[in-house]
Residue, then its C-alpha position, 0 to 999 in steps of 0.5 A: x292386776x284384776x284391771x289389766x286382766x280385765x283391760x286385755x280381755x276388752x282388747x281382745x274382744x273389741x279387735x275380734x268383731x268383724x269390721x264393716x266393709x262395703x263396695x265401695x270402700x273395698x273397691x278404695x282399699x284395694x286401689x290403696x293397698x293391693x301390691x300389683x296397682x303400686x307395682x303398676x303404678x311404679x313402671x309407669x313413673x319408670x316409663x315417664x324418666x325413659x322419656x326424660x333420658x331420651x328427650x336429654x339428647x335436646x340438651x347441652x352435654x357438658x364434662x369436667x376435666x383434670x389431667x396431672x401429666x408427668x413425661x419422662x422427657x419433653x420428646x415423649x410420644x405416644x406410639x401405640x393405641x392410634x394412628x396419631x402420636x402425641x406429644x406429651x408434656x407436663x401439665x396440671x390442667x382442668x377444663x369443660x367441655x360442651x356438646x350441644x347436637x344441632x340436628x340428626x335429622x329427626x333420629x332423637x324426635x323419633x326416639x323422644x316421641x318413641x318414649x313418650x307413646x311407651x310412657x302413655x301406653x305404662x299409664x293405660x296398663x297401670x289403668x288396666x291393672x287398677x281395672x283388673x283389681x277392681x274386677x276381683x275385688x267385685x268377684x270376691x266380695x259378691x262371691x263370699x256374699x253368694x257364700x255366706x247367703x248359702x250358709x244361711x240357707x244351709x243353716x235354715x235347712x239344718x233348723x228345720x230339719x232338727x226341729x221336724x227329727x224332734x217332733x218325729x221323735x217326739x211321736x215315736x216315742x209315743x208310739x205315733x210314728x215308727x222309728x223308720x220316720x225317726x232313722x229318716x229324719x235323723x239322715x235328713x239332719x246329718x245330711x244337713x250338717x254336711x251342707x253346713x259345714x260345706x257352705x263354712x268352708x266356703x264362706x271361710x275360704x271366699x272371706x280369705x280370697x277378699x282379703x288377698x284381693x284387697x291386698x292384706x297376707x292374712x285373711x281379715x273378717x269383714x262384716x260385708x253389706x249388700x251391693x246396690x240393685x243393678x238398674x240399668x237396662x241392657x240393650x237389645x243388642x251389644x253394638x253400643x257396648x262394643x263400640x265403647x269398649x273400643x274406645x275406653x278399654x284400658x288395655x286396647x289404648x295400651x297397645x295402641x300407643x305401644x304401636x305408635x311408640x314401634x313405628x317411631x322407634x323405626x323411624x329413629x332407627x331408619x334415621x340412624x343412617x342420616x348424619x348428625x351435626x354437633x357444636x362442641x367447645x373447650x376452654x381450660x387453664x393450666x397452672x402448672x405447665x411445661x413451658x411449651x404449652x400456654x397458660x389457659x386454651x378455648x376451642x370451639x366448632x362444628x363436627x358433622x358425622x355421617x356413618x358410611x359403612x357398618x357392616x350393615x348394622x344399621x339397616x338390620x336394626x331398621x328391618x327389625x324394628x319395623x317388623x316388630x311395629x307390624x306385628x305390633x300391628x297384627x295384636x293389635x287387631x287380635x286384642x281387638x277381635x278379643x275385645x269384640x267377644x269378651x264384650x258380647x260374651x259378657x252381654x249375653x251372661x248379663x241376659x242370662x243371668x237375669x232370665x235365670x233370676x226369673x226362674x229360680x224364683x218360680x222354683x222357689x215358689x213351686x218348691x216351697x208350695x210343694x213343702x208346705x203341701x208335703x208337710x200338710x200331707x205327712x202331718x195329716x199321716x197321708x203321707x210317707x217322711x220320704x216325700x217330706x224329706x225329697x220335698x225338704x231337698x227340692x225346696x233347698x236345692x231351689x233356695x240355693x240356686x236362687x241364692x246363686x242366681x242373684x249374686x251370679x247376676x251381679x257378678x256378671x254385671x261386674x264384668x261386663x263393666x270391666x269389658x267396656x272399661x267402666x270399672x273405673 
């Protein structure tokens, strides 16, 4: 018992240790498992049997038939149901029956080629979709990162913090400093506490938005690793960028097709009013008979149909299509326009970010030597714990928006991928 005890309790603590997770298997992780890329994955495999039922109509269309017959006399007629009247004998037959179309004169090209743009156009959504993921797994995974870099500093703050409240306390309690110093510098650490237990939160929460992100219901700890340094240089302007978008982006190929598969819907609808030519054939047997019909029978020819009159049904449906192909067209032109200012949008953020870089750091530096200085003076007694505290404050004011400066670079790197369609 002491052994299974003992087992249980390795178990336990060998499953709690965070695994480590970096980027790059995130990234792997989330195309494998994450609910939208299956989903996405499936309507494209759906889009690919559409084309297969309309490329159908290439092929022969073959039955089989039975028919067991009984008549109440051998004068039996139809006479309600058409304009025929039949007569109906006895019989025990079966039978095939094969249609093959020879031309409709481009109806089932149109539709077939109609299907085969919206199957391209299922498999560049699935792209996009898998583009989509990539891009939040990349935004959670920097973001709680960002967090827990906070908690760090948070942390620091609240360390340094107690240990200058001991030290006041310390030279309170010698009668070196007044209680005024100890109430301020306990004010400090509760402040810190807050900070603390703030930035947990945070950390907590970014944690449990990557686990959705990579497609787990129940949040997962991950001991995450830093990303790479973004090394490539941005351009002095975003032609370049914007150029590859246009060609690449996942979603704008998407429409793309879905405009082509439009206008050829309505050209297959526009081809509904031509005639269509078919070969039909019958052959059958019947062992059991009246003695008025032969023992087997084949048929065969040719049937041209040639639709007159509808009601206008079929210019409807024409007028319809094309007008849902122009305003295929008009969004279309609209994603581009998007694409366009997402592009240069995300360029200037890249630029921003970088610059902000730049100055978090100088106020890291001039907050940290303001530190240093404050502390000198408050140690030397020049100096109130007020300026101490203001001069703690400022230094992780400063250490956070550096933190959140650094990972906000990368952040927008990400997306500035995924707006050019280089997540992939």
């Amino acid at each position: 018992m002491i052994l299974a005890g003992s087992g249980r309790g390795a178990w336990a603590d060998a499953t709690s240790v965070p695994a480590a997770l970096s980027l790059a298997d995130a990234e792997k992780i989330a195309l494998r498992n994450h609910p939208q890329v299956a989903a996405a994955d499936y309507r494209a495999l759906a889009a690919q049997e559409v084309m297969k039922e309309t490329r159908a109509g290439y092929y022969p269309n073959a039955n089989l038939y039975g028919d067991a017959v009984g008549a109440d006399s051998e004068d039996a007629r139809i006479l309600a149901g058409g304009l025929n009247n039949p007569t109906v004998y006895n019989r025990l037959a079966g039978g095939i029956s094969v249609s093959q179309l020879i031309t409709d004169f481009g109806r089932t090209a149109n539709l077939t080629s109609s299907s085969k743009f919206q199957a391209q156009a299922e498999n560049q959504n699935a792209s996009a979709t898998r583009e989509q993921v990539l891009l939040q797994v990349n935004a959670n995974y920097l973001g709680t990162l960002q967090a827990q870099a906070v908690l760090h500093v948070a942390q620091q703050t609240l360390d340094t913090r107690q240990l200058l409240l001991d030290q006041v306390s310390l030279l309170a309690s010698n009668k070196l400093k007044s209680e005024l110093d100890v109430s301020f510098a306990s004010v400090a650490v509760q402040q810190s506490k807050l900070l603390v237990e703030r930035a947990q939160n945070d950390a907590d929460a970014a944690m449990a938005s990557l686990s959705t992100a990579l497609g787990y219901r129940e949040p997962h700890q991950f001991e995450l690793s830093e990303p790479d340094s973004f090394t490539n240089a941005i351009a002095n302007d975003d032609s370049e960028l914007v150029q590859i978008a246009l060609a690449q982006r996942p979603e704008l190929l998407s429409l793309r097709d879905q405009d082509i598969a439009a206008q050829k819907y309505a050209r297959a609808q526009r081809d509904t009013r031509l005639p269509s030519v078919s070969a039909f054939g019958e052959a059958g047997g019947s062992p059991m008979h009246d003695d008025h019909l032969p023992d087997d029978y084949a048929v065969g020819g040719i049937q041209i149909s040639f639709p007159l009159f509808a009601g206008g049904l079929y210019t409807a449906r024409q007028h319809e299509a094309e007008l849902k192909a122009q305003a295929q067209d008009e969004l279309l032109r609209s994603l581009e326009d998007d694409i366009v200012r997402d592009v240069h949008i995300a360029w200037l953020n890249v630029n921003n970010a970088r610059e902000q870089i730049k100055t978090s750091r100088e106020l890291v530096r001039s907050a940290s030597d303001a530190y240093d200085l404050a502390q000198s003076r408050y140690q030397s007694g020049l100096s109130s714990i007020v300026e101490l505290s203001e001069a703690q404050l400022n230094l992780t004011s400063a250490q956070i928006t550096d933190t959140n400066a650094r990972y906000n670079l990368f952040i927008q790197q990400a997306n500035l991928n995924y707006q050019t369609g280089a997540m992939r």
